[in-house]
Backbone of each chain as nested JSON, in Angstrom:
{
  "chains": [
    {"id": "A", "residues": [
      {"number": 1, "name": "UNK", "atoms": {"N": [19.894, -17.506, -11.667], "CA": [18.921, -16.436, -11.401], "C": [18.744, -15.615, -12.671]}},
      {"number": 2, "name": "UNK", "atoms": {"N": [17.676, -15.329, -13.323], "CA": [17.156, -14.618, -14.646], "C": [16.583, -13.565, -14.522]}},
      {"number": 3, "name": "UNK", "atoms": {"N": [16.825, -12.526, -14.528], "CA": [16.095, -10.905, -13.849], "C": [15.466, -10.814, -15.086]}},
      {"number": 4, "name": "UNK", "atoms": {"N": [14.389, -10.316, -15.283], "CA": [13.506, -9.845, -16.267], "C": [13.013, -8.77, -15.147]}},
      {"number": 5, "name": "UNK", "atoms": {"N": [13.055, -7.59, -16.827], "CA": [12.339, -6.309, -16.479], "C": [10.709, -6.679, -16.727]}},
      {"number": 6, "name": "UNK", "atoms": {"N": [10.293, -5.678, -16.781], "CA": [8.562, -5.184, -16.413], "C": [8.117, -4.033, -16.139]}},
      {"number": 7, "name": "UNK", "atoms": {"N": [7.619, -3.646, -17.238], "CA": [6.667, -2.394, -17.24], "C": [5.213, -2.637, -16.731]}},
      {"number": 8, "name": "UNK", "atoms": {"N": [4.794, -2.217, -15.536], "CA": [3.299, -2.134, -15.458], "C": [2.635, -0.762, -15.299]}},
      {"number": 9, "name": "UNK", "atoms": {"N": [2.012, -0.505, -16.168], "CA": [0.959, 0.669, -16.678], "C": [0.087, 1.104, -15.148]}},
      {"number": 10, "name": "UNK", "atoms": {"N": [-0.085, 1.904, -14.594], "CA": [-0.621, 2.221, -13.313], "C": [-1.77, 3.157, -13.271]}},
      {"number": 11, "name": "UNK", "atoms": {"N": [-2.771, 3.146, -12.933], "CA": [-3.874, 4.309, -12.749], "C": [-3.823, 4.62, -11.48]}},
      {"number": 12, "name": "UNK", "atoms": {"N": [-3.999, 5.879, -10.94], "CA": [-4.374, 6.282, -9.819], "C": [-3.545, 7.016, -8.712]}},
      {"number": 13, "name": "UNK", "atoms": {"N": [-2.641, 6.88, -9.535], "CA": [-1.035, 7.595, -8.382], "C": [-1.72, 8.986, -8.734]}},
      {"number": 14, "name": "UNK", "atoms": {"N": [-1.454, 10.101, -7.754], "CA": [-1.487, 11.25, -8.134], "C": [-0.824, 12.282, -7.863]}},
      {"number": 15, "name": "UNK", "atoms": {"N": [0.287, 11.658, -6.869], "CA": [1.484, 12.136, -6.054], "C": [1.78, 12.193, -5.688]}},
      {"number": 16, "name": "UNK", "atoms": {"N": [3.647, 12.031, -5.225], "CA": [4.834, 11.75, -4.889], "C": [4.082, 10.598, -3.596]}},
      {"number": 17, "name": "UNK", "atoms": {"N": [3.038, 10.944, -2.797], "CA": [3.121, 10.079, -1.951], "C": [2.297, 8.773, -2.479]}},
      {"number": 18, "name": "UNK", "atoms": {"N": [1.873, 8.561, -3.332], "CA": [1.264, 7.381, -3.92], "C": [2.51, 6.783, -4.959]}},
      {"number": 19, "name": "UNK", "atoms": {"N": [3.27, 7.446, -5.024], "CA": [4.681, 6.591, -5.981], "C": [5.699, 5.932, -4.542]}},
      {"number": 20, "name": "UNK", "atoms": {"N": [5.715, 6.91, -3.678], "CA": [6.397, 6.131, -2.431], "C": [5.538, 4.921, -2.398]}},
      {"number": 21, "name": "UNK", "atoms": {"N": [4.661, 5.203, -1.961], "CA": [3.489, 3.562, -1.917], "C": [3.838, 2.59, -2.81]}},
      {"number": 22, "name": "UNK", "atoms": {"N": [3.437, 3.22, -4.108], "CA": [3.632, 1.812, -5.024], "C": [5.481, 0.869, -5.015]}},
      {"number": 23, "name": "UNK", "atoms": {"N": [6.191, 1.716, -4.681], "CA": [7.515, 1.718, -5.042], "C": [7.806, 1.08, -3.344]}},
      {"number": 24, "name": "UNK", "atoms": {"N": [7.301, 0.943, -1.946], "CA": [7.571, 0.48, -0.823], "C": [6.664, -0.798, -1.493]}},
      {"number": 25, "name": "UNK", "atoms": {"N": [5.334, -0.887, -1.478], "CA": [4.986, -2.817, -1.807], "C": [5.365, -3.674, -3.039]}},
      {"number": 26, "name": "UNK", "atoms": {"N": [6.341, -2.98, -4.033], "CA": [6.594, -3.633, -4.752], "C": [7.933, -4.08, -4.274]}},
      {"number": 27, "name": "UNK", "atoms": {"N": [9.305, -3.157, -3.733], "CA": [10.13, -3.62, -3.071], "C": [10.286, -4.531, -1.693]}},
      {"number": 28, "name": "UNK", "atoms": {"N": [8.944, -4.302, -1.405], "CA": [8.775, -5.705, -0.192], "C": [8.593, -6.897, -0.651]}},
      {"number": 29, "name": "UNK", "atoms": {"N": [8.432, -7.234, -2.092], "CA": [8.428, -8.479, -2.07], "C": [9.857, -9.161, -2.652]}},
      {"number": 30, "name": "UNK", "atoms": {"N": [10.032, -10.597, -1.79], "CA": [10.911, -11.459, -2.464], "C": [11.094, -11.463, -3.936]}},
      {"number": 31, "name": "UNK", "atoms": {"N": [12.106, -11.386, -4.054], "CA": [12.631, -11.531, -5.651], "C": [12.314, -10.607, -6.622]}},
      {"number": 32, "name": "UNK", "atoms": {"N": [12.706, -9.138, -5.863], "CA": [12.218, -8.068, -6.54], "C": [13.937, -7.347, -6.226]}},
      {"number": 33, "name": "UNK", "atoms": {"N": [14.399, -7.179, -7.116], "CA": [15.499, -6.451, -7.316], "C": [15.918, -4.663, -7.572]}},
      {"number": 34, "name": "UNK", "atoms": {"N": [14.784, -4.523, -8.684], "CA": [15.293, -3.112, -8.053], "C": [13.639, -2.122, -8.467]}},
      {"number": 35, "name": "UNK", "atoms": {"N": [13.358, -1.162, -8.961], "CA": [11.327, -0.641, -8.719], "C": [12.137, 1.039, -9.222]}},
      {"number": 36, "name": "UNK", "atoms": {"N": [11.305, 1.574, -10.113], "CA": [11.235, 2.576, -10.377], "C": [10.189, 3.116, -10.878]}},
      {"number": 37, "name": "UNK", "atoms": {"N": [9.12, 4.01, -10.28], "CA": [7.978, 4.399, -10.234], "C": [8.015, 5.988, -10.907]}},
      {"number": 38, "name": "UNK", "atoms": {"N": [7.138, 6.118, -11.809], "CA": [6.586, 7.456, -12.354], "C": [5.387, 7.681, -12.22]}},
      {"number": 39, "name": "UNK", "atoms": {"N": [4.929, 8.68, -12.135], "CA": [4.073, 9.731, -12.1], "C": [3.633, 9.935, -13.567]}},
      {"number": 40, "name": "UNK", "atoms": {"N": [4.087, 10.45, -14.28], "CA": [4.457, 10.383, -15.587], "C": [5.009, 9.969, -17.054]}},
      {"number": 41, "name": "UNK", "atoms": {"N": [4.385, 9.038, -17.207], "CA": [3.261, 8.15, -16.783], "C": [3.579, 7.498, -16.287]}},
      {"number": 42, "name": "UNK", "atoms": {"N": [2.128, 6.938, -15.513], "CA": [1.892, 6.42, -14.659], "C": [2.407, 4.832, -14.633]}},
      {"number": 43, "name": "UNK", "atoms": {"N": [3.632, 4.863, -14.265], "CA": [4.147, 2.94, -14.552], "C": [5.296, 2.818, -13.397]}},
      {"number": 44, "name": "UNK", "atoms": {"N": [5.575, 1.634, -13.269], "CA": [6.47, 0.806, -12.479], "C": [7.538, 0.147, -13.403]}},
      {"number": 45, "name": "UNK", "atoms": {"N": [8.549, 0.206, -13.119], "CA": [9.412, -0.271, -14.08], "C": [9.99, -0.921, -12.894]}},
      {"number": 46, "name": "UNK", "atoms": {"N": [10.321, -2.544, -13.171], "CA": [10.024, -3.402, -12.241], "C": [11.22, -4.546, -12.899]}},
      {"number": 47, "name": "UNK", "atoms": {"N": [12.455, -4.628, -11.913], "CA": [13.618, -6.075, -12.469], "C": [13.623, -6.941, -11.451]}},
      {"number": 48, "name": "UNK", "atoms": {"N": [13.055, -8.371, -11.85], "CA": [12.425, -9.052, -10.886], "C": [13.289, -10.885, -11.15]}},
      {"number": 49, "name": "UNK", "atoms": {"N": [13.613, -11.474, -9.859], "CA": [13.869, -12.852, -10.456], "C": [12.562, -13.392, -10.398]}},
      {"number": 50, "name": "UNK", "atoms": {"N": [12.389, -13.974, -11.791], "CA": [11.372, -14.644, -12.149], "C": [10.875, -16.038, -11.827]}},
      {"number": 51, "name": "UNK", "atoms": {"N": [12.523, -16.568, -10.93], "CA": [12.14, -18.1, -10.704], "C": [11.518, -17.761, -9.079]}},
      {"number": 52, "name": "UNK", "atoms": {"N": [11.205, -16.426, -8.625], "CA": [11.109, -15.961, -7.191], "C": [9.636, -15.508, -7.136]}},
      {"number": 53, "name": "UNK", "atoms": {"N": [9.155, -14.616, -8.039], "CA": [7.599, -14.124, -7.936], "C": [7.394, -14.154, -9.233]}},
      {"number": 54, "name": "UNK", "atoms": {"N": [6.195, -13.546, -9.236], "CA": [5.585, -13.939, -11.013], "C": [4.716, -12.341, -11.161]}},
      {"number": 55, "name": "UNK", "atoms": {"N": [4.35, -12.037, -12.148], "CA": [4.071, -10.753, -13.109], "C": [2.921, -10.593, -12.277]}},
      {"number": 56, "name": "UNK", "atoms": {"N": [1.917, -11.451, -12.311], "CA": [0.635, -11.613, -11.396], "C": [0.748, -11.072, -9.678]}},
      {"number": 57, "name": "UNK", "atoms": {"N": [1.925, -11.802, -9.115], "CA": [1.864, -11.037, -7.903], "C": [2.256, -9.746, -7.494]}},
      {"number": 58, "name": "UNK", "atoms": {"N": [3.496, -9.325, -8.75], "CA": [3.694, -7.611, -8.447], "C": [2.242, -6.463, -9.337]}},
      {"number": 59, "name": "UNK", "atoms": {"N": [1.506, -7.548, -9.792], "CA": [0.082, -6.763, -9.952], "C": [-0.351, -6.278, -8.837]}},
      {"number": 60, "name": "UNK", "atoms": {"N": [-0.797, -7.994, -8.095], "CA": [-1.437, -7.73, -6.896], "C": [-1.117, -7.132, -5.668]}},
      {"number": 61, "name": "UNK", "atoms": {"N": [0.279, -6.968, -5.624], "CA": [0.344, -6.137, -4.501], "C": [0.085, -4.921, -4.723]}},
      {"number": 62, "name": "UNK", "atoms": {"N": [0.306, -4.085, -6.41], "CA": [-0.325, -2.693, -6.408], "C": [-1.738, -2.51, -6.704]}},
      {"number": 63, "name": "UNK", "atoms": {"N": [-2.339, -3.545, -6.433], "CA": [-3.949, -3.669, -6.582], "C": [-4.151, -3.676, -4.91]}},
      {"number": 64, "name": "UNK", "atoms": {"N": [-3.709, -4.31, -4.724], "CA": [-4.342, -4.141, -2.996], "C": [-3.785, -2.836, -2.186]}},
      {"number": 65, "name": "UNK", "atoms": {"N": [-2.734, -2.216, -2.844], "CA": [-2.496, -0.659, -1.991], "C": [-3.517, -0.033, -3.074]}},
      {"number": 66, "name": "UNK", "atoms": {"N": [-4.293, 0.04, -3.187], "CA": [-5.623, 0.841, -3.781], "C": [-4.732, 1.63, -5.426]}},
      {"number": 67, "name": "UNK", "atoms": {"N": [-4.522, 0.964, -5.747], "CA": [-4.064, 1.437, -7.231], "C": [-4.457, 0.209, -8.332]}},
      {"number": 68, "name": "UNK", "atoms": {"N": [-4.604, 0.804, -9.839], "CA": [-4.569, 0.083, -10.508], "C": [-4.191, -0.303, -11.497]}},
      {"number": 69, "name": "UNK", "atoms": {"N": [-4.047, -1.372, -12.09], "CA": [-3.067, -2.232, -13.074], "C": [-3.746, -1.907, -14.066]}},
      {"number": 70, "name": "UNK", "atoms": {"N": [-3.239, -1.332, -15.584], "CA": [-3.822, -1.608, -16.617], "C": [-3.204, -2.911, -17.152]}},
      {"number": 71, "name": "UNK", "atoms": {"N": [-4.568, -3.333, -17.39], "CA": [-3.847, -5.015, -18.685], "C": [-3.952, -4.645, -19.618]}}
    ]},
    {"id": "B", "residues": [
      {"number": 1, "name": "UNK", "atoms": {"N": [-17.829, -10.841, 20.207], "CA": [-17.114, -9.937, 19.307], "C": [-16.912, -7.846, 20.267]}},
      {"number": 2, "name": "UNK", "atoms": {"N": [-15.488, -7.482, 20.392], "CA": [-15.527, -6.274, 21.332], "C": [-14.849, -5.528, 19.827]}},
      {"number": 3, "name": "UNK", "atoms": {"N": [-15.627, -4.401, 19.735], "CA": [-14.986, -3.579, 18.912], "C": [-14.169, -2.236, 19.321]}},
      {"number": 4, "name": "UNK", "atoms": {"N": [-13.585, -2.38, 18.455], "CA": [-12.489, -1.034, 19.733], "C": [-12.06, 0.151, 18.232]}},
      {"number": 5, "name": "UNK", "atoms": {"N": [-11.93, 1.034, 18.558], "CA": [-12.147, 2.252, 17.922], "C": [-10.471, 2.746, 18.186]}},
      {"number": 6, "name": "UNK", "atoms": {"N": [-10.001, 2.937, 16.643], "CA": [-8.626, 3.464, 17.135], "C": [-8.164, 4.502, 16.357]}},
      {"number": 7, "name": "UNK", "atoms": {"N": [-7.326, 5.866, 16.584], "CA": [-7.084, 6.921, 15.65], "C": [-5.995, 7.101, 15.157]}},
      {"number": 8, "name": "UNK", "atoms": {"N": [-5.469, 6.259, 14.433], "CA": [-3.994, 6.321, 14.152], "C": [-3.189, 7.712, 13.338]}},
      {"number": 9, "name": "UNK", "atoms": {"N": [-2.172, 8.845, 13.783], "CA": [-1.857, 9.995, 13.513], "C": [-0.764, 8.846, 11.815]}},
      {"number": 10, "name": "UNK", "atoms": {"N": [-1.294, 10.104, 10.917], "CA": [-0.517, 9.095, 9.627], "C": [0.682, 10.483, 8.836]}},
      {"number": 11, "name": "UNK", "atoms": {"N": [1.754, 10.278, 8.344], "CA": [2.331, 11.347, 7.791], "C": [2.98, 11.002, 6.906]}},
      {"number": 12, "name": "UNK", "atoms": {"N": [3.046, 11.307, 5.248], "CA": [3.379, 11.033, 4.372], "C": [2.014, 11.05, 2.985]}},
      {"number": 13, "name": "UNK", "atoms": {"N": [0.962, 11.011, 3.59], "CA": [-0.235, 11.337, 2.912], "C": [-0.293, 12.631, 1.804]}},
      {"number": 14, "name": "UNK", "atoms": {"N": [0.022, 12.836, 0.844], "CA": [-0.65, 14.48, 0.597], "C": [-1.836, 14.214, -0.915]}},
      {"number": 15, "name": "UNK", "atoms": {"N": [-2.559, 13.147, -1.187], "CA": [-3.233, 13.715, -2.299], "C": [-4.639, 12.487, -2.001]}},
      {"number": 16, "name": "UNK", "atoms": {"N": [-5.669, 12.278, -2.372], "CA": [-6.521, 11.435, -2.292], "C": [-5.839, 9.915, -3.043]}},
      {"number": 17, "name": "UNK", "atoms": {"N": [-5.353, 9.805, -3.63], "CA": [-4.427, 8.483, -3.868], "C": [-3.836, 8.224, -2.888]}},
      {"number": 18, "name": "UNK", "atoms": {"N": [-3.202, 8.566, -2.202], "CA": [-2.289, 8.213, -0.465], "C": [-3.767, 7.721, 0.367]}},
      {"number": 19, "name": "UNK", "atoms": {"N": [-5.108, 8.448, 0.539], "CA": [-5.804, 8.26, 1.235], "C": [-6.635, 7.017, 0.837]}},
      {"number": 20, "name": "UNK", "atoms": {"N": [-6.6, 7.062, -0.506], "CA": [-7.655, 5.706, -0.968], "C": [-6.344, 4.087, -0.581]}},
      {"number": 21, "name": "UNK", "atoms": {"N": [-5.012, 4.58, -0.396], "CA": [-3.919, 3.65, -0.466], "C": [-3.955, 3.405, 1.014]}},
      {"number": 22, "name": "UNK", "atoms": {"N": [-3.867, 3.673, 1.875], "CA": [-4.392, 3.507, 3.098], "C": [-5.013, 3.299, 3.666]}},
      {"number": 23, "name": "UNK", "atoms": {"N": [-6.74, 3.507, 3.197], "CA": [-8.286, 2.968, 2.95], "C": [-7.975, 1.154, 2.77]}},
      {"number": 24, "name": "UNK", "atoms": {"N": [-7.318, 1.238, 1.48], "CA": [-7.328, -0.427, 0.917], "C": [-5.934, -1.269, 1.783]}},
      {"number": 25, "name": "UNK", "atoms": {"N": [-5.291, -0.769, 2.407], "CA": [-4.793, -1.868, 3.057], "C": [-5.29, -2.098, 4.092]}},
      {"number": 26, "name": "UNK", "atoms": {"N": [-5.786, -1.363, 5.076], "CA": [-6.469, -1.348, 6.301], "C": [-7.622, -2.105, 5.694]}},
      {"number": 27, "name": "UNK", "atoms": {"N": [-9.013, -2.015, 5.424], "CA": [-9.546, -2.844, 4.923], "C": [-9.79, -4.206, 4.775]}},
      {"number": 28, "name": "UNK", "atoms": {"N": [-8.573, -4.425, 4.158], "CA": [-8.12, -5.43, 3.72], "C": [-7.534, -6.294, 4.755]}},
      {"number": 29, "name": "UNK", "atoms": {"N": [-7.251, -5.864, 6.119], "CA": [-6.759, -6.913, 7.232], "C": [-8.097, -7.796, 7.947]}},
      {"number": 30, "name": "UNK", "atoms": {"N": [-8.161, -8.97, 7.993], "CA": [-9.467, -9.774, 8.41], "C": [-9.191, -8.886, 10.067]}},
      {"number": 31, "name": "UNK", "atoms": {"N": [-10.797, -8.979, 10.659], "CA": [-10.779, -7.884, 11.784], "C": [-11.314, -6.472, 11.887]}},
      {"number": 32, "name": "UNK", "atoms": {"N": [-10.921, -6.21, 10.479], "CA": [-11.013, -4.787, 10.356], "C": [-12.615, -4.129, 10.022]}},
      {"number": 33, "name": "UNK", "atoms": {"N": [-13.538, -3.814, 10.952], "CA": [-14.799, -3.337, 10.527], "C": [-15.02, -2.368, 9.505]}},
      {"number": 34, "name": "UNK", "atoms": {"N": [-14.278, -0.922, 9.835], "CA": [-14.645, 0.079, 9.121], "C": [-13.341, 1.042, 9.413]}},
      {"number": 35, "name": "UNK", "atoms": {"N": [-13.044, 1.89, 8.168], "CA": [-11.845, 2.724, 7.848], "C": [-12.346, 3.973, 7.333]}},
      {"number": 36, "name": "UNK", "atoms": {"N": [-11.794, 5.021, 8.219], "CA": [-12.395, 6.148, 7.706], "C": [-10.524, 7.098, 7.881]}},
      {"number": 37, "name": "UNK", "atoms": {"N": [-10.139, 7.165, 6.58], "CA": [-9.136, 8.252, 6.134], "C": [-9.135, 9.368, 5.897]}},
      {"number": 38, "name": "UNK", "atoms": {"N": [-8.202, 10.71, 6.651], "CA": [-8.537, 12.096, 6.247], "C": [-7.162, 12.322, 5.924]}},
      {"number": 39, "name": "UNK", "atoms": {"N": [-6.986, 13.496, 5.205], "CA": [-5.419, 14.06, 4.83], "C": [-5.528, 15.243, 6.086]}},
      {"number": 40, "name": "UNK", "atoms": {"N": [-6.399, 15.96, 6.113], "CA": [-6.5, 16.929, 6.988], "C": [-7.396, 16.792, 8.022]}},
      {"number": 41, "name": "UNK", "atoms": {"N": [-6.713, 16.668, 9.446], "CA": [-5.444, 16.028, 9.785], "C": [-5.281, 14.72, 9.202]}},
      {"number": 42, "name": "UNK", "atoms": {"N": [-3.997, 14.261, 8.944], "CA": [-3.465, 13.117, 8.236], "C": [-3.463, 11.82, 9.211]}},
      {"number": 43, "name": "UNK", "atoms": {"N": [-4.773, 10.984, 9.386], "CA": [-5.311, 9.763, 10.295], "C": [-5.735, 9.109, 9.487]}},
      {"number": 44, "name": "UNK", "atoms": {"N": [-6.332, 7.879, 10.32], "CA": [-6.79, 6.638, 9.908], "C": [-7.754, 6.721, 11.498]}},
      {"number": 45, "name": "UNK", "atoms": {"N": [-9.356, 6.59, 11.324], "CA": [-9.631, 5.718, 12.259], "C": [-10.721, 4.682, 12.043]}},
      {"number": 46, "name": "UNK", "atoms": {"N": [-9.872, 3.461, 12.552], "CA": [-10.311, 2.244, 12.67], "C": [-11.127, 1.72, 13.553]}},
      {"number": 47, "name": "UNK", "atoms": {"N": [-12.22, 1.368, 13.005], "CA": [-12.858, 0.21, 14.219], "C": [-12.768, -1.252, 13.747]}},
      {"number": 48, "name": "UNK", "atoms": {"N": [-12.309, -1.829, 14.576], "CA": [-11.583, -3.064, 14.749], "C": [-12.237, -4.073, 15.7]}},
      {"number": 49, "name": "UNK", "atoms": {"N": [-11.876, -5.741, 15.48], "CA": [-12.425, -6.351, 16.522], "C": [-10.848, -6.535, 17.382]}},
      {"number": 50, "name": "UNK", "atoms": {"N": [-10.81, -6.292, 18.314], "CA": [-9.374, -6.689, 19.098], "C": [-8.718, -8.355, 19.246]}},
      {"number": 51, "name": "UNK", "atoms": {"N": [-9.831, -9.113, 19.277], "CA": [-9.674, -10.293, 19.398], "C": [-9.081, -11.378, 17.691]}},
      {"number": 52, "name": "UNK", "atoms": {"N": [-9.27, -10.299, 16.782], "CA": [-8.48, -10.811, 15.447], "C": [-7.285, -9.704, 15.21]}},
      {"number": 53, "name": "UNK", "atoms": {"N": [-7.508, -8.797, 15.481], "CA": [-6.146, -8.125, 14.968], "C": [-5.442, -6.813, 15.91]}},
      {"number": 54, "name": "UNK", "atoms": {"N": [-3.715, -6.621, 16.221], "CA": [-3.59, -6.033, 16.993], "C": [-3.475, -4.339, 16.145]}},
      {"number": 55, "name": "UNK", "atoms": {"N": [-3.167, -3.343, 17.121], "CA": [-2.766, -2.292, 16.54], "C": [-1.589, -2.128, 16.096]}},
      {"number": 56, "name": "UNK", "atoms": {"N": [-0.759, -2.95, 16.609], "CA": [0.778, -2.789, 15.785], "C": [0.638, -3.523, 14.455]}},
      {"number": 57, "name": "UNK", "atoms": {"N": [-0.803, -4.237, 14.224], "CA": [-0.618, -4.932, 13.282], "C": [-1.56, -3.657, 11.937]}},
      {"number": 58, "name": "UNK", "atoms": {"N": [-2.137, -2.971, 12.507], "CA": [-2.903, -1.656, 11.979], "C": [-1.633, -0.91, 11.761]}},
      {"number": 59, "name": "UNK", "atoms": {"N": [-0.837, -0.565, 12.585], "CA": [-0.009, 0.375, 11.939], "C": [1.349, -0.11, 10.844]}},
      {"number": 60, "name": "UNK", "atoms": {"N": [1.481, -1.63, 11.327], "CA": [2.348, -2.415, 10.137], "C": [1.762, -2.147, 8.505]}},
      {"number": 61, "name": "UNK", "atoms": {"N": [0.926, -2.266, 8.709], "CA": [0.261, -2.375, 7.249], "C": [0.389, -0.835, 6.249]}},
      {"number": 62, "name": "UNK", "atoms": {"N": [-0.223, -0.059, 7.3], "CA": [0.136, 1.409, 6.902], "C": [1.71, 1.832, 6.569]}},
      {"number": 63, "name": "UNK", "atoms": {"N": [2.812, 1.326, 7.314], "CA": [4.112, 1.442, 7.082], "C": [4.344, 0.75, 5.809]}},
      {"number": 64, "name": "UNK", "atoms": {"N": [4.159, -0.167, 5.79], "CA": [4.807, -1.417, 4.164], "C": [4.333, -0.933, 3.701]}},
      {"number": 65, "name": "UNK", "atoms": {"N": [3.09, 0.264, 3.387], "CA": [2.351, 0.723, 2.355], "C": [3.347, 1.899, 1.795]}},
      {"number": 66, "name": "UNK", "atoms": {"N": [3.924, 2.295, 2.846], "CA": [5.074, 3.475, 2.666], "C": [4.877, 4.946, 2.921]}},
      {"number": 67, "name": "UNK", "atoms": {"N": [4.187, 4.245, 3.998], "CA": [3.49, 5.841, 5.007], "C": [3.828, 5.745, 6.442]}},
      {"number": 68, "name": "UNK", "atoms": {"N": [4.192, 6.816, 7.293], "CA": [4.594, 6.838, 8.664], "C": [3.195, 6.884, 9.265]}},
      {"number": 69, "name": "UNK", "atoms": {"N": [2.984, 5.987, 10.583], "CA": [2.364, 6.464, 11.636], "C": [3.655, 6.588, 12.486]}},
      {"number": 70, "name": "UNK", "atoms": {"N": [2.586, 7.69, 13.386], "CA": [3.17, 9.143, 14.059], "C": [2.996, 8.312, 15.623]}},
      {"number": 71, "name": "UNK", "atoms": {"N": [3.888, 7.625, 16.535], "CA": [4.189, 7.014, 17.845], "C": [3.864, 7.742, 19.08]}}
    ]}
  ]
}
């Protein structure tokens, strides 16, 4: 098992209850180990097994709770 | 097709990011006609077709998002 971290850049949180959000659908997924969400700035700091989900799907799950990913 | 109209009480909401985050998962369930979100009072109401999707399955979505509906 290979945990790689991940920073993803976030638009749209604007407080405490939109960091609960991002920080509950990123920990619902398989092979997500541990999620730490700021406000300031706006990012996800994200340690994930990589042979389990991929960079693309912890996008998409904070794209579909109405937030967004900077690339 | 029966559409059914539902007002789900929501708590954990406080800024228009919580409301647009709640907007996009509801939405986003096949079934789902139209979503109208307020902070004040803190709801969701849905019109829905009943025959694709249940209400526990309306208020699942809102929970994994990392918001309480109110029982």
């Amino acid at each position: 098992m290979t945990m790689t971290d991940l920073t993803l850049p976030i638009t749209g949180m604007t407080c405490g209850g939109c960091v609960r959000s991002v920080t509950a659908v990123l920990q619902a997924l398989p092979g997500v180990d541990s999620v730490s969400v700021t406000l300031t700035p706006g990012q996800a700091q994200v340690r994930y097994d990589e042979a389990q989900v991929l960079p693309a799907q912890l996008a998409a799950v904070v794209e579909d709770a109405g937030f967004e990913v900077v690339v």
